[in-house]
C-alpha positions as CSV (number, residue, x, y, z in Angstrom):
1,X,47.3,159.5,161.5
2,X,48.2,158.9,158.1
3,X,49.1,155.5,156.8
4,X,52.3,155.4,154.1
5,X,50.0,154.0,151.6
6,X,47.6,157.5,152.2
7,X,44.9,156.0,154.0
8,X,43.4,157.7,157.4
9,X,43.6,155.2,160.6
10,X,40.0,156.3,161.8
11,X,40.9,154.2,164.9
12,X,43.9,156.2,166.0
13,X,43.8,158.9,168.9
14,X,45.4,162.1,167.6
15,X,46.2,164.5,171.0
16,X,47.5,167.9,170.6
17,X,51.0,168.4,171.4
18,X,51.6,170.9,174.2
19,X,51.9,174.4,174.0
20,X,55.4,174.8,174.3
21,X,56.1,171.9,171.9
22,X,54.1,173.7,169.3
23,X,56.4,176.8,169.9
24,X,59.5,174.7,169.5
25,X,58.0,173.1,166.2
26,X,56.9,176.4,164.9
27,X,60.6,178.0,165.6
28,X,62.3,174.8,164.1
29,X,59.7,175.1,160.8
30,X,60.8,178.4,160.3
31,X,64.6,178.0,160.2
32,X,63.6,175.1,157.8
33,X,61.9,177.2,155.2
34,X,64.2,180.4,155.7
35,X,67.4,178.2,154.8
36,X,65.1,176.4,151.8
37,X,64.1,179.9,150.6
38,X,67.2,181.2,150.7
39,X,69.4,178.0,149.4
40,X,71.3,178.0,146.0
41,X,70.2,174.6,145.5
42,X,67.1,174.4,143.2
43,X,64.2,172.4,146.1
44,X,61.1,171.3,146.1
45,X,58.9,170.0,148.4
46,X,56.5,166.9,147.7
47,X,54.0,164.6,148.9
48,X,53.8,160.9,148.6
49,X,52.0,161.2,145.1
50,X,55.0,163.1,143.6
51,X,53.1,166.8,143.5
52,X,55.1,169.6,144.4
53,X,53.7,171.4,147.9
54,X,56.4,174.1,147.9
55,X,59.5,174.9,145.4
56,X,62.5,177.6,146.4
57,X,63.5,180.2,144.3
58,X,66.5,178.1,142.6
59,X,63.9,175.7,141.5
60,X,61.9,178.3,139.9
61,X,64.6,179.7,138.1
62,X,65.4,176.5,136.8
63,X,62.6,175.7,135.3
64,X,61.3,179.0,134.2
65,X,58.2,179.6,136.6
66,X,57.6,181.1,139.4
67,X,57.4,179.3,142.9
68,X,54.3,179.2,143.4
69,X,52.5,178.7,140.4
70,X,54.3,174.9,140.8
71,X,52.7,174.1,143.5
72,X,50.6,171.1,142.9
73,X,52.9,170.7,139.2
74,X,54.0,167.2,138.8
75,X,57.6,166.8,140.1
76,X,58.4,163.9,137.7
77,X,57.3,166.2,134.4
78,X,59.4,168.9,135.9
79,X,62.7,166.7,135.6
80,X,62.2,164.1,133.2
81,X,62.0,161.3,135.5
82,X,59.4,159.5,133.7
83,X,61.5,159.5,130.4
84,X,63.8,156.3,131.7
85,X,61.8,153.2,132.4
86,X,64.7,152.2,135.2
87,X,64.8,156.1,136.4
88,X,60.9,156.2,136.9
89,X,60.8,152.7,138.8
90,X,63.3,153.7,141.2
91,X,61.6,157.5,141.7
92,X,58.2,155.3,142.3
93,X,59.8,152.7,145.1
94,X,61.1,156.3,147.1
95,X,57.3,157.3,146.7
96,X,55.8,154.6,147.9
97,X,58.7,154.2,151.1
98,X,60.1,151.2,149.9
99,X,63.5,152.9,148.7
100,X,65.2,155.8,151.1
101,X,66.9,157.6,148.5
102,X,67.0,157.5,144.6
103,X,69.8,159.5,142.3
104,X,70.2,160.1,138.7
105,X,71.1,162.5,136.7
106,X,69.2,164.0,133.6
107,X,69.7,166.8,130.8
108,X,66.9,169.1,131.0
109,X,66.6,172.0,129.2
110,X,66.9,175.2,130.4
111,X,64.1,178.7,130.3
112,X,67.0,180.3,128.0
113,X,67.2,177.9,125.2
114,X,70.4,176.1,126.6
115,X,70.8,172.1,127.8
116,X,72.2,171.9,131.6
117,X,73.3,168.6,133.1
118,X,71.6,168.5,136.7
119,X,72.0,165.0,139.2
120,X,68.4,164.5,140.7
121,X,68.0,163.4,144.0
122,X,64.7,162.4,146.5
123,X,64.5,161.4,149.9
124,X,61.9,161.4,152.5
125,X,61.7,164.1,155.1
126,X,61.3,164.5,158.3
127,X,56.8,164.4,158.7
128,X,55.8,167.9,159.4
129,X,55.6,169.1,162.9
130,X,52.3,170.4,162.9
131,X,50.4,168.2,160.6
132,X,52.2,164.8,160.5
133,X,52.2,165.0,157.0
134,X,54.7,162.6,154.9
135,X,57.1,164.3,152.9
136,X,59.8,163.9,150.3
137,X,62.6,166.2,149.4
138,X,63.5,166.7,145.9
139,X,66.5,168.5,145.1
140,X,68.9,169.3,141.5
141,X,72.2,169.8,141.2
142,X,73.8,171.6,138.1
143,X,76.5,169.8,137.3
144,X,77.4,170.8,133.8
145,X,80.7,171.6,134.4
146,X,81.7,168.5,136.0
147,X,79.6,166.6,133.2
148,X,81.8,168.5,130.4
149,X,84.7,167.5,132.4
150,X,84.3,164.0,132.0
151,X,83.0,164.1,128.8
152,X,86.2,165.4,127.6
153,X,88.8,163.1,129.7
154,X,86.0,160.3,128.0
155,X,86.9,161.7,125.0
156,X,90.9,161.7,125.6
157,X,90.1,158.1,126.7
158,X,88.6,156.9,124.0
159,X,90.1,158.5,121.0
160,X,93.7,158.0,119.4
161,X,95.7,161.2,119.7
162,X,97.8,160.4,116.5
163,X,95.1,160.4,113.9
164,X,92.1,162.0,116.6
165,X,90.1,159.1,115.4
166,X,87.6,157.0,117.8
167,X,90.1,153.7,119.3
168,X,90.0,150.2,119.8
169,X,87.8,150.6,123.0
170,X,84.9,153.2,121.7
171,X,85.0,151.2,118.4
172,X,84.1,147.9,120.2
173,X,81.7,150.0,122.3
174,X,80.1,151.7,119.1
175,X,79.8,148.1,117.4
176,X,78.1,146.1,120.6
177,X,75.7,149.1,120.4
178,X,75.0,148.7,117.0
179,X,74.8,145.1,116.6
180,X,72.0,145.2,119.5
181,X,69.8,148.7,117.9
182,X,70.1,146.5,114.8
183,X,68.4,143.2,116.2
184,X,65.5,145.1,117.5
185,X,65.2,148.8,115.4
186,X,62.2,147.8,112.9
187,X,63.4,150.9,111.0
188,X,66.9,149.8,110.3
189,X,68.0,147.1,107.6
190,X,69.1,144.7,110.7
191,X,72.6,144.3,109.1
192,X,75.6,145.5,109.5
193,X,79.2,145.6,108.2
194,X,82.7,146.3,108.5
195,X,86.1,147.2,106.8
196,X,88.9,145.9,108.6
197,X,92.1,147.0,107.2
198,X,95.8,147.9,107.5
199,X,98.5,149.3,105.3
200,X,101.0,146.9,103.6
201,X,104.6,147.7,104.4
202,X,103.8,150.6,107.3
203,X,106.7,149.3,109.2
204,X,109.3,150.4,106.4
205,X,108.2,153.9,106.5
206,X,108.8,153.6,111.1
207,X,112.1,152.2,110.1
208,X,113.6,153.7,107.2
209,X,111.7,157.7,107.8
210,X,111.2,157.6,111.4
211,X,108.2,157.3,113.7
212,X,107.2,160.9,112.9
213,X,106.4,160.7,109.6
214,X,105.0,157.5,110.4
215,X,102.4,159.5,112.7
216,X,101.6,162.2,110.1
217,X,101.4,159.3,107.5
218,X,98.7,157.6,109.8
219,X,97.1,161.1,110.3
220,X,96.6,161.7,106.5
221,X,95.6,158.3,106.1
222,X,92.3,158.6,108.8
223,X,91.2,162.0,107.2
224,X,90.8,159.9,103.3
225,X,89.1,157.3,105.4
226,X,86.9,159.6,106.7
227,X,86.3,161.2,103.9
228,X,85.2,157.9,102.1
229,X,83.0,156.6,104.8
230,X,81.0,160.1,104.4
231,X,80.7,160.5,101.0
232,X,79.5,156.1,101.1
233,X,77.2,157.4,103.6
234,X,75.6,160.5,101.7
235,X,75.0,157.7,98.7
236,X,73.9,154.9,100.9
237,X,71.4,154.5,103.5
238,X,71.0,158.2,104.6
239,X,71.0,156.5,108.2
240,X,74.0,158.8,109.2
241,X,78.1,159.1,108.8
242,X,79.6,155.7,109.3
243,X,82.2,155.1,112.1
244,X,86.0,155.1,111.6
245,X,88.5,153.9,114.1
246,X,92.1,153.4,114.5
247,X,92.3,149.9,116.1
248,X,95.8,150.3,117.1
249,X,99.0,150.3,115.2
250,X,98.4,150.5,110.9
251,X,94.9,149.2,112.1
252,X,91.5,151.1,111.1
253,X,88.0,149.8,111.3
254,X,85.5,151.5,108.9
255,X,82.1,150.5,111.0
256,X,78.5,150.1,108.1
257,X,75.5,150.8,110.7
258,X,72.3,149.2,108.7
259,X,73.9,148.6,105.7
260,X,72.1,147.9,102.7
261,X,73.9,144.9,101.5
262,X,77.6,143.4,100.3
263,X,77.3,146.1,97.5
264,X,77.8,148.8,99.9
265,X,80.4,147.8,102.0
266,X,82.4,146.5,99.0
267,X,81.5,150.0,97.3
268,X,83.6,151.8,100.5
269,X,86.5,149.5,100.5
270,X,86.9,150.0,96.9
271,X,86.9,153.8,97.2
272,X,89.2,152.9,100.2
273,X,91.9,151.3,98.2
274,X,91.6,154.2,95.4
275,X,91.9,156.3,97.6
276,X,95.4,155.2,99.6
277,X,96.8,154.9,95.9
278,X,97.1,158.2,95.7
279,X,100.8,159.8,96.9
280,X,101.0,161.5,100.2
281,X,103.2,164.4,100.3
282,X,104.3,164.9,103.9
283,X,106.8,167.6,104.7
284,X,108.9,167.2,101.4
285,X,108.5,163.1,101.7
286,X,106.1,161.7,98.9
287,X,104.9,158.6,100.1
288,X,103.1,155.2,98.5
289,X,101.0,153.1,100.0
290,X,98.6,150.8,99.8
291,X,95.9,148.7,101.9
292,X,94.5,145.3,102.6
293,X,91.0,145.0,103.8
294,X,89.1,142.3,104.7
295,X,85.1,142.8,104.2
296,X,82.5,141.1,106.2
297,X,78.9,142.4,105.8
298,X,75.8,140.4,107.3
299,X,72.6,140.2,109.3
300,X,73.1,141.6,112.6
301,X,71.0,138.9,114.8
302,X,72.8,135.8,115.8
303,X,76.1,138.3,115.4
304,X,78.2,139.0,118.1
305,X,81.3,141.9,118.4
306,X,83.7,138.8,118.7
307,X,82.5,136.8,116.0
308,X,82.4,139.8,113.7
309,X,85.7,140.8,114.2
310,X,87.6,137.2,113.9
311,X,85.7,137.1,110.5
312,X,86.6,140.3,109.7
313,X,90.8,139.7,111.1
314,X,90.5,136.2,108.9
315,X,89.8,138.1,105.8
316,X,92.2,140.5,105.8
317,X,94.6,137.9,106.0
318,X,93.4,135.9,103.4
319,X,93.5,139.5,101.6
320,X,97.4,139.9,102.4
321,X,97.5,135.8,101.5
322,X,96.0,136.7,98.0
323,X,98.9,139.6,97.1
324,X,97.9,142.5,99.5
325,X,96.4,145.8,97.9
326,X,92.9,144.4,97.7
327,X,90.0,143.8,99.7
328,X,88.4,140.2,100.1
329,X,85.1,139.8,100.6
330,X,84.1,137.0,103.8
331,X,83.9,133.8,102.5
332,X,81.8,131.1,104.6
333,X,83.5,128.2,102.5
334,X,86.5,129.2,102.4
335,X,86.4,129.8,106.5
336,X,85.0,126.7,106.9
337,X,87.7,125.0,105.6
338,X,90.6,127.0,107.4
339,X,88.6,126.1,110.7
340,X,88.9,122.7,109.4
341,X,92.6,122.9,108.7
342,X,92.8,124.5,113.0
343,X,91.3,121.4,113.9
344,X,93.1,119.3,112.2
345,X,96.2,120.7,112.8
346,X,95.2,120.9,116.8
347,X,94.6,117.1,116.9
348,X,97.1,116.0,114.9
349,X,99.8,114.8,117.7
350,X,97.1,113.4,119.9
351,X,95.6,111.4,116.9
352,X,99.0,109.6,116.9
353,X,98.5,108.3,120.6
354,X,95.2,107.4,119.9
355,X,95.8,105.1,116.9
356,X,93.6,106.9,114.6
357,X,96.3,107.2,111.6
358,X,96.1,103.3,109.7
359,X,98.4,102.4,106.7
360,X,97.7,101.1,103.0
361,X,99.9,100.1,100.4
362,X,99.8,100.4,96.6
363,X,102.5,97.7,94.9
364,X,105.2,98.9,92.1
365,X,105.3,96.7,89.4
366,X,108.0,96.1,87.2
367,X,107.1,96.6,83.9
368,X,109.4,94.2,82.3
369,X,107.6,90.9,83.9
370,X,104.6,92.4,85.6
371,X,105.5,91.5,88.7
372,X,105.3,93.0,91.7
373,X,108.5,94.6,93.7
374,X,107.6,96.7,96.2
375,X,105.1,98.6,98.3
376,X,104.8,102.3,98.3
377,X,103.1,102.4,102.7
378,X,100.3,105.5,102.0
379,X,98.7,107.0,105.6
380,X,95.5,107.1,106.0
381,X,93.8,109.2,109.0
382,X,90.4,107.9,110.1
383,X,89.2,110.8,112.2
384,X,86.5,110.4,114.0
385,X,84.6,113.7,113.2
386,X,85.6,113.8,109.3
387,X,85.8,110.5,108.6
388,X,89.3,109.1,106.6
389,X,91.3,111.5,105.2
390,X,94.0,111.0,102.6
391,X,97.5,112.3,102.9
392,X,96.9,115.2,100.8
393,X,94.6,116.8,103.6
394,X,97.0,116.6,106.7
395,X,100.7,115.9,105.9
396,X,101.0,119.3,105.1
397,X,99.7,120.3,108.6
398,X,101.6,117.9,110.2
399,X,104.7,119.3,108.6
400,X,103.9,123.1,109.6
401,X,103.0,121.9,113.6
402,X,106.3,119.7,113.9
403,X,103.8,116.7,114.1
404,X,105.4,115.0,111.1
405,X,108.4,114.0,113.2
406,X,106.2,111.8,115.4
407,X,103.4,110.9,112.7
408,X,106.6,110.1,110.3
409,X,108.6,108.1,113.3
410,X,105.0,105.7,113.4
411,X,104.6,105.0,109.5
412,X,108.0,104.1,109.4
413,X,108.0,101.4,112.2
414,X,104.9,100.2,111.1
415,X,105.9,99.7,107.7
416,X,108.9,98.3,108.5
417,X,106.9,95.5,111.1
418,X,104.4,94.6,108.2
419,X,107.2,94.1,105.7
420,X,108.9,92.0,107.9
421,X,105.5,90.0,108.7
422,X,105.2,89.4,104.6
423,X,108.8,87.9,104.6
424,X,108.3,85.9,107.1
425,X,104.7,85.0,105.7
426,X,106.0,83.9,102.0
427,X,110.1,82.7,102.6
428,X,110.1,81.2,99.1
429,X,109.2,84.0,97.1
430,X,111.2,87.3,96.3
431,X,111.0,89.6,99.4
432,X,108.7,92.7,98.5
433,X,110.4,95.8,99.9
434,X,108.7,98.8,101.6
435,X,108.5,102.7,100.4
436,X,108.4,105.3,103.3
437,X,107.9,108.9,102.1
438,X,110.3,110.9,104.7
439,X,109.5,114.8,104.9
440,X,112.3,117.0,104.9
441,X,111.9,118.4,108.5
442,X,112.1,114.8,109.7
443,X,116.0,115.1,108.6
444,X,116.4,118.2,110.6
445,X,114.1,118.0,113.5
446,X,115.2,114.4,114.5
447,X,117.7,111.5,114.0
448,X,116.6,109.9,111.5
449,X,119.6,107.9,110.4
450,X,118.9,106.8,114.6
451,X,115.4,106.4,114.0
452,X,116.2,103.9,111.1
453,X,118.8,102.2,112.2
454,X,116.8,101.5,115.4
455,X,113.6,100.1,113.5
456,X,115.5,98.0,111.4
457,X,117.5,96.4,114.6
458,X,113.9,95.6,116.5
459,X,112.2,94.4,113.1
460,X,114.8,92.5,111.8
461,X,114.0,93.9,108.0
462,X,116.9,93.7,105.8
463,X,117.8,97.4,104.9
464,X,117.6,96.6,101.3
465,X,113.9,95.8,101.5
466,X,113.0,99.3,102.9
467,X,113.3,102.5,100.6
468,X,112.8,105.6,101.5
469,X,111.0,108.5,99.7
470,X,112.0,112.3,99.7
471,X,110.7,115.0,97.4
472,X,113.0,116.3,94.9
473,X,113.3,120.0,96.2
474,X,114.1,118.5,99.7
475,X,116.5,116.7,98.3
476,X,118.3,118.8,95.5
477,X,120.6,121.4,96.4
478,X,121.3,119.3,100.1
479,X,124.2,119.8,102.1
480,X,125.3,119.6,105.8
481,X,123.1,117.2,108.1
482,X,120.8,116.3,105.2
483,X,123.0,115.2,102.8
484,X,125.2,113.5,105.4
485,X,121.8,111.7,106.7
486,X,121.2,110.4,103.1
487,X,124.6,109.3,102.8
488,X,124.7,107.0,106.2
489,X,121.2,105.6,105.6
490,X,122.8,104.6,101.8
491,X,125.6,103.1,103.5
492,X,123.4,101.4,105.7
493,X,121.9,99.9,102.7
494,X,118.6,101.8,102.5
495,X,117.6,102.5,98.9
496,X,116.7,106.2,98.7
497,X,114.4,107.5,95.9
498,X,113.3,111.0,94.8
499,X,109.7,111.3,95.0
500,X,107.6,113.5,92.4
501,X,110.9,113.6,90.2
502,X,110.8,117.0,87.4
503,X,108.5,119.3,89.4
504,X,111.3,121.1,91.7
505,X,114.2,122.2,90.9
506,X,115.4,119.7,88.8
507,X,119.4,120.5,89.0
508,X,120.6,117.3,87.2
509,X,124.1,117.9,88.0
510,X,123.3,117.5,91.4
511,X,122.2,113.7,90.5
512,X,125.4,112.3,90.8
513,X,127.1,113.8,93.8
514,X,123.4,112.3,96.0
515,X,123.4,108.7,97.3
516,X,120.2,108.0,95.5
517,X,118.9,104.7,94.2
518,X,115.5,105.4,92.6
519,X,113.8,108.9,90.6
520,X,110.1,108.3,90.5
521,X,108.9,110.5,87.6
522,X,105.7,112.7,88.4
523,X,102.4,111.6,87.2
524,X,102.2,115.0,84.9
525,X,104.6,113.7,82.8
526,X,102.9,110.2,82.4
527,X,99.1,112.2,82.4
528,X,100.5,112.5,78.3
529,X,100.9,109.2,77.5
530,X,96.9,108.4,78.0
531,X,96.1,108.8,74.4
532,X,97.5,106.8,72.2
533,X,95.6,108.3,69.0
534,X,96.7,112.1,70.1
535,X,100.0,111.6,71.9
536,X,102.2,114.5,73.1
537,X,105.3,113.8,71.7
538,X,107.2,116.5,74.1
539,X,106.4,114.5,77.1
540,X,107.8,111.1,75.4
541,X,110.6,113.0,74.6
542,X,111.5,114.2,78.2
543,X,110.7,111.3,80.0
544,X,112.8,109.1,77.3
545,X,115.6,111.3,78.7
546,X,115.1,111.4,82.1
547,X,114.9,107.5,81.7
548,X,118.1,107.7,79.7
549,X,120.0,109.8,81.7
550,X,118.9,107.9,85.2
551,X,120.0,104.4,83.4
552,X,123.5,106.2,82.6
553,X,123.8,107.6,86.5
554,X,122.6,103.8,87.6
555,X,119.5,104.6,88.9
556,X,116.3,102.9,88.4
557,X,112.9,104.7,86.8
558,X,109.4,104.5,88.5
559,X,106.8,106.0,86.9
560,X,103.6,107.2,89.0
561,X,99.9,107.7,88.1
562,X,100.0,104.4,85.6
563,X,96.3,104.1,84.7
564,X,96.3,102.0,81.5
565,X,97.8,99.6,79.7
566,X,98.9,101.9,76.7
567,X,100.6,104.2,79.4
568,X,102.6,101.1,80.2
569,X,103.2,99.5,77.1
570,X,104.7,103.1,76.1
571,X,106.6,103.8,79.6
572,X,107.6,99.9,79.2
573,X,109.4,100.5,75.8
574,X,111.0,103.9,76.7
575,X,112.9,102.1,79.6
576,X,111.1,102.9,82.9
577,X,111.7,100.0,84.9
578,X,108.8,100.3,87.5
579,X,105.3,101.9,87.8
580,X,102.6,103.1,90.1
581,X,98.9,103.3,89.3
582,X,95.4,102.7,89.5
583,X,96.1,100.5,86.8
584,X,97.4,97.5,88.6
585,X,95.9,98.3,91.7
586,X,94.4,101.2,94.0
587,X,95.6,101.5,97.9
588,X,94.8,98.5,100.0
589,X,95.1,97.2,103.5
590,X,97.5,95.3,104.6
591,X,96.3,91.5,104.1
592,X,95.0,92.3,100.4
593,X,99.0,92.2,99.6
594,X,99.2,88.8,99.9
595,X,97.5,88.0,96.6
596,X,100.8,89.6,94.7
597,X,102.9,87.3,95.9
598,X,100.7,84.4,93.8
């Protein structure tokens, strides 16, 4: 009796069967080998070391021999089981009986020269009759024709029927494939990089020509940028034709396998671009276009599809961003910093519940007597991650993400409350009052005149000692709910002042039809009165006029950015009335403003 692991059980009693049990087995052995003989399915026989004890006809034919010259051929050289690591362990475990069945399938190649697709199968037989022996069957399956099949509705699948190129899905495919052959190929460069563009103003040629031309448009436009990723390929690496793929939409994808470094991927997106500037002529239309592309090119380990592609989508928008019809090459900086801005921008409106934003205040001076008037209230963000951050590097976000409103709606009450604490503080001296810059979208996405009104009631701050600041191109040109906000907060005795005065639109007409108290020049204009050896005499000359013509509409004159004395003796004898600076003092907290009312 033999063991599964091939050894002889000395031990064991073997009888003879019976005669007519041996004629039964006999009988039953012969059907057996007349139908494996005679079957269309290529067979073989083998034992439990993978030899082949008997082969049919069909397996002969398949692998060019005849029948019996196999016998004793190694089954696993026969099919190319032993080529595939997972193939051959799963063969083995059938072998040894640990495994009932293994499948796979496997491209061998045929006696007359041609490839055929076959699906492999073992499986243990039935132990011979006579002997006892332990057998497996080994039979293949030509299954070219189905193969072809699916490899053709794979194809349909996977590539775009407009343009014929490879889509989104084999794209992504092709680039996880490279990405991992280029971590671990020692023959490759280990990088890897990509071309990520899409045509600027596709969507007028849908809308004005139809979606037709459109299609042939896109078609035309994949043949050039197949034609530029082989001729970059013939002059690059010589490691093959580089992929191209329509993403979807005006979308293509020109995929760098081991590429040899930025040079060459910014080589192909230049021919790119020259490329698309030439006119299409499509059925009597002569078409224009042109391309953003955003360029990423790096070392493939540590890279992941994902990652590549956001880099790559980021670019070509800071491509479009820079004046479309160029590439940009990934910047690490520069997408450092817009992650910055996300994060910022994502924590804004929670920062205000936490009480991460604090407030400073720089004082106005008059420049008549030196003393001091007002406070301008400056935000301050002390984030925990980036530490404190100056207006300049969230107000803007704040204003994109609607945040403003509420950040805006804090300042101003506490403002207000510390101004009120100072009079309180110091009833002998002259009040100071409090500045509030107000962004525009505070007018229009809330109540301001509300908001004010309401602060002022629970403070008790006189309205004259709060003014509020708007920039001049929210201001000029107002009408409807802004300029009838301006006008009820002016009746309600709130001085209103026009911040950064002479860098927007400037429409002095428009002065005297506002309900403005205050123009606070822009620090450009007072940046020329530094030197007193070299003045510019052009910037004198406007800001005497400004002054001139504020003084004749009865308005009062700040002046920002004052940073020495000859800045304010100058400003001081031209007529400005207040000013701003580093020059009297920088932003401080709160209970640093006492000392200006000594």
């Amino acid at each position: 009796m033999t063991e599964r692991n091939g050894t002889t059980k000395e031990s064991a009693e073997v009888r003879p069967a019976p005669a007519g049990h041996r004629d039964d087995a006999a009988a039953s052995l012969g059907d057996y080998r007349a139908a494996f003989h005679a079957g269309r399915l290529a067979m073989a026989v083998l034992n439990r070391d993978g030899l082949v004890l008997a082969a049919n006809p069909a397996f002969g034919e398949l692998v060019g021999a005849d029948p019996e010259e196999l016998v004793a051929a190694t089954a696993a050289d026969l099919t190319d089981l032993g080529a595939d690591s997972r193939v051959w362990t799963a063969y083995r475990e059938v072998l040894c009986g640990r495994s009932d069945r293994m499948r796979c399938t496997r491209r061998l190649k045929h006696p007359e020269g041609h490839s055929v697709w076959v699906e492999v199968t073992v499986e243990p037989l039935t132990p011979e009759p006579l002997s006892g022996e332990e057998r497996m069957l080994l039979s293949v399956a030509d299954i070219s024709d189905r193969h072809d099949l699916l490899a053709r509705l794979r194809h349909l699948q996977m590539h775009d029927p407009v343009t014929r190129l490879p889509n989104r899905a084999l794209f992504f495919e092709r680039l996880s494939a490279a990405l991992e052959a280029a971590s671990f190929e020692p023959a490759g460069t280990g990088r890897i990089g990509l071309c990520y563009l899409d045509l600027d103003g596709f969507k007028a040629v849908n809308d004005t020509l139809g979606h037709r031309v459109g299609d042939r448009l896109l078609s035309a436009v994949a043949q050039r940028l197949t034609r530029c990723a082989e001729g970059t390929a013939d002059r690059g690496s010589g490691r093959g034709e580089h992929l191209v793929a329509r993403l979807g939409g005006d979308e293509f994808a020109l995929l760098v396998e081991n590429s040899t470094g930025t040079e060459q991927v910014a080589e192909l997106a230049q021919r790119v671009l020259d490329a698309l500037q030439r006119p299409f002529d499509l059925a009597g239309q002569r078409l224009s276009v042109s391309a953003s592309i955003g360029v990423v090119e790096r070392t493939a380990t540590g890279t992941t599809a994902t990652g590549l592609m956001q880099a790559a989508d980021t670019t070509l928008y800071w491509a479009k961003e820079d004046g479309k019809a160029r590439w940009t090459l990934f910047d690490p900086e520069r997408n450092a910093h817009r992650m910055t801005r996300q994060a910022l921008s994502s924590t804004l409106r929670p920062a205000v519940d936490r009480g991460e934003f604090t407030l400073e205040y720089q004082p106005l001076i008059g420049l008549g007597d030196g003393r001091a008037q007002g406070v301008e209230a400056l935000v301050r963000w002390r984030h925990p991650q980036f530490g404190t951050l100056p207006p300049n590097r969230f107000i803007a976000l704040a204003e994109e993400n609607g945040a403003i409103v509420e950040l805006g709606r804090w300042v101003l009450e506490r403002a207000c409350h510390q101004a009120r604490a100072w009079q309180l503080a110091h009833p002998s001296d002259q009040p100071l009052f409090v500045s509030v810059n107000v962004a525009v979208r505070q007018v229009w996405d809330s109540d301001l005149v509300a908001d004010v009104a309401g602060v002022l009631a629970e403070t008790g701050l006189p309205p004259e000692l709060l003014q509020l600041e708007l920039t001049e191109s929210a201001v000029m040109g107002s009408a409807g709910r802004p300029l009838q906000a301006l006008q009820a907060l002016s009746d309600m005795g709130v001085r209103i002042a026009i911040d950064d005065f002479g860098t927007g639109y400037s429409n002095l007409a428009y002065l005297s039809r506002l309900p403005v108290s205050v123009l606070k020049l822009d620090g450009s204009f007072v940046r020329g009165f530094r030197s007193q050896e070299h003045p510019n005499p052009a910037d004198e000359m406007i800001v005497e006029a400004l002054v001139a013509l504020a003084h004749r509409l009865g308005l009062t004159v700040t002046a920002e950015c004052v940073e020495s004395a000859e800045q304010a003796e100058r400003l001081r004898r031209i007529g400005c009335d207040t000013g701003q600076g580093w020059l009297y003092s920088r932003p401080v907290a709160p209970d640093r403003v006492s000392a200006l009312f000594i």
